[in-house]
N, C-alpha and C positions, 0 to 999 in steps of 0.2 A: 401156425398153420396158414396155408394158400387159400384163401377161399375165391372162388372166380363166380363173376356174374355174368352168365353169357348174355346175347339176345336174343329173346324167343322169336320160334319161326310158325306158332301155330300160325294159321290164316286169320284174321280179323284180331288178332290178338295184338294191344298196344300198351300192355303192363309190363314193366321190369320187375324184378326180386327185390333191389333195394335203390333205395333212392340216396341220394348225395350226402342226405343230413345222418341218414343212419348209418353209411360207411365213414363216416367219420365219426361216429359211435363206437363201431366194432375197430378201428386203425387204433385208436385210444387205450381201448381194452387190449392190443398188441396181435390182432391178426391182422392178414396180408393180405386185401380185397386185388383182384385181379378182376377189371370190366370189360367187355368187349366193346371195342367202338362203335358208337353211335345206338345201345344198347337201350341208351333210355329217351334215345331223340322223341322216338312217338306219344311218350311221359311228359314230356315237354326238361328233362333234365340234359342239358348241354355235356360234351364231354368233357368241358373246362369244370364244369360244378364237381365234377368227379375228380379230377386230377387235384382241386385243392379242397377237397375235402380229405386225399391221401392217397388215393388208388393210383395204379399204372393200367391204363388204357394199353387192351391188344389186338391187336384187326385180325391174326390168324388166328380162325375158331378151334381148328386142330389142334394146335399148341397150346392154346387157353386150354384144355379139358386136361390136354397132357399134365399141363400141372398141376392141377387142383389135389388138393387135401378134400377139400369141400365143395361139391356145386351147388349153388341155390341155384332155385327158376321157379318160374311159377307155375309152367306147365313142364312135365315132364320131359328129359330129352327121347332122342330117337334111338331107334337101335344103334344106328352107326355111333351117331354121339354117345352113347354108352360104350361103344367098343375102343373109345379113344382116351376113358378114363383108364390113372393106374388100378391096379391091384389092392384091395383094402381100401383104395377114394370111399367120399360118402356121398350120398346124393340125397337133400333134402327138395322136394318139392312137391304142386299134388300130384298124386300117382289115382287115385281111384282104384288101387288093385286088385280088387274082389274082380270087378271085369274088366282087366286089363293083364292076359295073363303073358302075354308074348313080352312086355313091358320086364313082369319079372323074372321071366325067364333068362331075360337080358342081361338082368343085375347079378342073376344067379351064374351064367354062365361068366361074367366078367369078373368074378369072384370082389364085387363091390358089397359096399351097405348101402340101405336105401330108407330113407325115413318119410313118410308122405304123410302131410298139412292136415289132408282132409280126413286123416286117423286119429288127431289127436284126440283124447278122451273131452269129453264135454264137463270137465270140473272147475269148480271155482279158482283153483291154481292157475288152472292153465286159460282161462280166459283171453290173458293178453297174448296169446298165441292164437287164439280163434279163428282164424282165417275165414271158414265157413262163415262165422256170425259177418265179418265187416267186410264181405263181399256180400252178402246179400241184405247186408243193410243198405250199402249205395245201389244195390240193382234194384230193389223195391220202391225207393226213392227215383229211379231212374223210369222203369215201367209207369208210374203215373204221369211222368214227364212226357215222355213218347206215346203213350196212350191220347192225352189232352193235347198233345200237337196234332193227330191223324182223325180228334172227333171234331166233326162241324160244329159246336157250339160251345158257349163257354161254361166253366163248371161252377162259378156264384151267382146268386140270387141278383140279377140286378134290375133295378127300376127305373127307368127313363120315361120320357116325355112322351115317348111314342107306343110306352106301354112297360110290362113287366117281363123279363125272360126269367122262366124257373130257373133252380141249381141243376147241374149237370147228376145225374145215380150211379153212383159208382159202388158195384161188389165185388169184395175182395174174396175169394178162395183160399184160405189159409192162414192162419194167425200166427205165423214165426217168425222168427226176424224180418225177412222181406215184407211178410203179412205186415208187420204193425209199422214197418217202416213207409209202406203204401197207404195207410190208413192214414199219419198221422200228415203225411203229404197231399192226398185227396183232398183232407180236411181245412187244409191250410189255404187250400185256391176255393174252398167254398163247396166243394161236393156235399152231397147227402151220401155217407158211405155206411153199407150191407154187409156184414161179412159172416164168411159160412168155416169153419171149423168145427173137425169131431172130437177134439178134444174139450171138454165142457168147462175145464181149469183155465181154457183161453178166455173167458168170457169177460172176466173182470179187468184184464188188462188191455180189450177192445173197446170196451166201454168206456175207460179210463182217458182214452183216444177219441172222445166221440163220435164211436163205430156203436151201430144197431146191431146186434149179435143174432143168428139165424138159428135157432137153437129146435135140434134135434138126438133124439135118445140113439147113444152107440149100443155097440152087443160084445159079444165077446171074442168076434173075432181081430178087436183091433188090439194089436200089441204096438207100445210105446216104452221106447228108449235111451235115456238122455235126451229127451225131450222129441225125439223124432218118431214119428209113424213107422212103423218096420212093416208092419202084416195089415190088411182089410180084405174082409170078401169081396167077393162079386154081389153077393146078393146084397150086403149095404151097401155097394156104392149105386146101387142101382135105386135102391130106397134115397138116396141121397140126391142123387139127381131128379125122381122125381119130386122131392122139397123145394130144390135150387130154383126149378125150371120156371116157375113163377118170377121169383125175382129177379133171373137175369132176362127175362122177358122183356122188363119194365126199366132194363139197367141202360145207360147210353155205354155206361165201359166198364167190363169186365176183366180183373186181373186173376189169373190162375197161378199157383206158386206152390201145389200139391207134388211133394217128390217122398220116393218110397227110397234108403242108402241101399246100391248093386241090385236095384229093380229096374224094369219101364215104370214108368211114371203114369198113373192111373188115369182113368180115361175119367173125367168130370163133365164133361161137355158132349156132348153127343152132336151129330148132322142135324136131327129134328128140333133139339135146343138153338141149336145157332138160325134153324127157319125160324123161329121163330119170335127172334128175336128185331126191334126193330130197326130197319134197313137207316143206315149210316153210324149205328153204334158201331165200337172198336173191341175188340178181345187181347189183350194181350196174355199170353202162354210165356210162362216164365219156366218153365218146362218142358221146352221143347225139345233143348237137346239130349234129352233121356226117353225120346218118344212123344211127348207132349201129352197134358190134359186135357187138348180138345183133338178131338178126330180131325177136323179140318187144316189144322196148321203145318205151316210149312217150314224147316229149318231156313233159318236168317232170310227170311221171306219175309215181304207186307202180301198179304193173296185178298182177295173179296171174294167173298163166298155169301152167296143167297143174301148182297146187298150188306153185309158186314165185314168190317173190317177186321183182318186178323194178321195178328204181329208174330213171327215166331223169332224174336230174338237170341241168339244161342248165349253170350259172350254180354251180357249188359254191365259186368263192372268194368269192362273195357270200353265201352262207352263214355267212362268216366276218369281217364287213365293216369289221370295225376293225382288225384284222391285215393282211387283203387291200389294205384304202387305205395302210396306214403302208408298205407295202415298193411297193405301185404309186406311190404319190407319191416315193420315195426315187430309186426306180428314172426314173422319169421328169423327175426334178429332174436328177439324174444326166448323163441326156443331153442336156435342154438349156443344160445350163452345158458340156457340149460342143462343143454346135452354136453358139452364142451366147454374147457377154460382155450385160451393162446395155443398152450403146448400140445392137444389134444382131446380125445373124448375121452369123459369119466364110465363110459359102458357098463349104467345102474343098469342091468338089465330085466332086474323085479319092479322097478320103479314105477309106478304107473303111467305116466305119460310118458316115458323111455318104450315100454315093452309094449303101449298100445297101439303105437305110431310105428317102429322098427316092421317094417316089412322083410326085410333081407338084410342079416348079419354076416359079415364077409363071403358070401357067396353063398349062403344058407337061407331059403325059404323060411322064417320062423314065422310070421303071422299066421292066426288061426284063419282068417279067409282062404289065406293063398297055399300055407304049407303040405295041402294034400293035395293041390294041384300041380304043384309045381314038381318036378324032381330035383333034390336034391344036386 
């Protein structure tokens, strides 16, 4: 099979689908990587690391799609670039399809299949395909990064001659991957780190981190998922935030990383939280581009607002775009040597991570988000 690696055209977007070491992983195993020129330049992979790891380099993007069997990407393509695949092509990438319906309409009308990243089931099998997990492991990592560059002072305890400067307070919003991968980074430049989750099972593996755990009684209206938040009232997060509002009071930098899958993203933060908070702390919203968890933020924005600083970052594992491609190409190789031998797909279509991921099967709507949206 042809599998082609285009290069993405989001905006601020500097990840490729696979990097040099893993297509010379998949040429071994007997498929046929087709990469677009200069695809993984902003990864820092040369288009010579591709050529001898196996590939054939192609500079027209039209004819690249023309031939795929397979396109990987990391973001979804466009409509037009969908209109350029064949009939029966596959296209693995994230789609987000619950709200992305024009997306599969696309695939359906092109009569392609369409398999998206960030469907995969959250099981112990499929971990090494996680993509979710190891993009928000480096963005969580990355947000204390960029957080501590934009606060005026620094985040360990130090003692000098001329006196003592406290540790920097840092609270985290969220204990998931991101959550504990900020936690365990705050901890490491010397922070004193906060952190607030309603799930009460996070508590031991915060603490494990030397995080101070915020601990408050949930209700019934929170439903959890394979480990995600799906559902919360209004009326608790309103309970929630007046718990929080204390401690991010007293925080120099607050990290927010609260996401609900095919919601906005809950409001955590309020205008009168952020007054009140003191003037040269930073916020960063690791959620912004779902709506954000504070009211104030602004997409791919730094704004100050009532003498705080606020980050809205959209895109942070792209901030990191040679890390972030080597574990999305590992991850994505991963599953299609699942899905797929050389000569083709094995179309388990009871399988569990086959049928949880599968969005559109040759030109058919099957997932249960999108199938009653879509027409057939």
């Amino acid at each position: 099979m042809k599998v082609i690696i285009p290069k993405e055209t989001k905006e601020r977007e500097r990840r490729v689908a696979l990097s040099p070491d893993v297509v010379s992983t998949l040429v071994k195993a007997g498929f046929e990587c087709l990469v677009e020129k200069e695809a993984g330049i902003q990864s820092y992979f040369p288009d010579k690391a591709y050529e001898t790891a196996g590939a054939q380099m192609v500079s027209d993007r039209k004819d690249l799609y023309g031939q795929a069997d397979v396109v990987l990407k990391v973001n979804a393509p466009s409509e037009e670039e969908i209109s350029w695949m064949k009939k029966d092509a596959v296209l693995i990438s994230l789609m987000y399809a619950a709200t992305n319906p024009a997306l599969v309409e696309a695939c359906v009308k092109q009569g392609i299949s369409a398999f998206s990243m960030d469907a995969i089931p959250r099981i112990s099998r499929a971990q090494k395909m996680d993509v979710l997990s190891s993009q928000a492991n480096l963005a969580g990592y990355k947000a204390v990064i960029i957080g501590a560059a934009a606060l005026g002072k620094i985040f360990p305890l130090l003692m000098t001659a001329a006196g003592t400067l406290k540790p920097a307070k840092v609270v985290i919003m969220g204990a998931g991957v991101a959550g504990l991968q900020a936690i365990a980074t705050a901890k490491r430049l010397g922070a004193i780190v906060e952190v607030s989750d309603i799930r009460p099972e996070t508590k031991e593996q915060v603490e494990s981190l030397g995080g101070k755990f915020i601990e408050f009684k949930g209700d019934d209206s929170i439903k959890v998922e394979g480990g995600y938040v799906k559902n919360v009232s209004e009326d608790f997060l309103k309970k929630q935030q007046a718990l929080i509002t204390k401690h991010i009071s007293e925080a120099d930098l607050v990290i927010t990383t609260a996401l609900i899958p095919g919601r906005k993203a809950p409001v955590l933060i309020t205008e009168d939280m952020v007054k009140a908070m003191r003037m040269g702390s930073v916020i960063v919203d690791m959620a912004v581009e779902q709506g954000g968890n504070c009211v104030l933020s602004e997409i791919n924005k730094h704004v100050v607002k009532h003498g705080v600083t606020i980050i809205g970052e959209a895109n942070l594992p792209s901030l990191l775009p040679l890390n972030a491609s080597e574990l999305y190409a590992k991850n994505i190789s991963a599953f299609l040597t699942h899905l797929a031998k050389k000569d083709g797909f094995l179309w388990e279509l009871e399988e569990e991570i086959t049928k949880g991921s599968l969005i559109v099967h040759k030109g058919v709507a099957v997932h249960p988000s999108v199938a009653q949206a879509v027409p057939a």
